[in-house]
N, C-alpha and C positions, 0 to 999 in steps of 0.2 A: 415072586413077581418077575427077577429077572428072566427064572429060567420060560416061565410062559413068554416074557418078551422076543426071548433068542428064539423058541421054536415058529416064532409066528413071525421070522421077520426070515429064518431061514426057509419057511415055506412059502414065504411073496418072495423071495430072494429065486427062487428053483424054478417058481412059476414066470415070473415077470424079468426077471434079471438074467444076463446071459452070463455076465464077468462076478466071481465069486470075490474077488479081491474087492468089491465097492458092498458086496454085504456082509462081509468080516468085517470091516470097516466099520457098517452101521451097527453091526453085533455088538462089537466094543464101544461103542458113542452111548449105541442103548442100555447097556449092563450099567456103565458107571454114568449115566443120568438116573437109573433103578435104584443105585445101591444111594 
């Protein structure tokens, strides 16, 4: 579950988001709300 989280937030991250440092951010919020 996490890793489909991480790859769907790093591809709104690529698409939508310019600064990478605010979707590492949600990457890790998102994993340890997954796990």
């Amino acid at each position: 579950m996490s890793e489909v989280y991480e790859f769907t937030i790093r591809i709104a991250c690529n698409t939508w988001y310019e600064t990478s440092l605010y979707c590492e951010q949600e990457i890790v919020e998102g994993i340890n709300f997954f796990d």
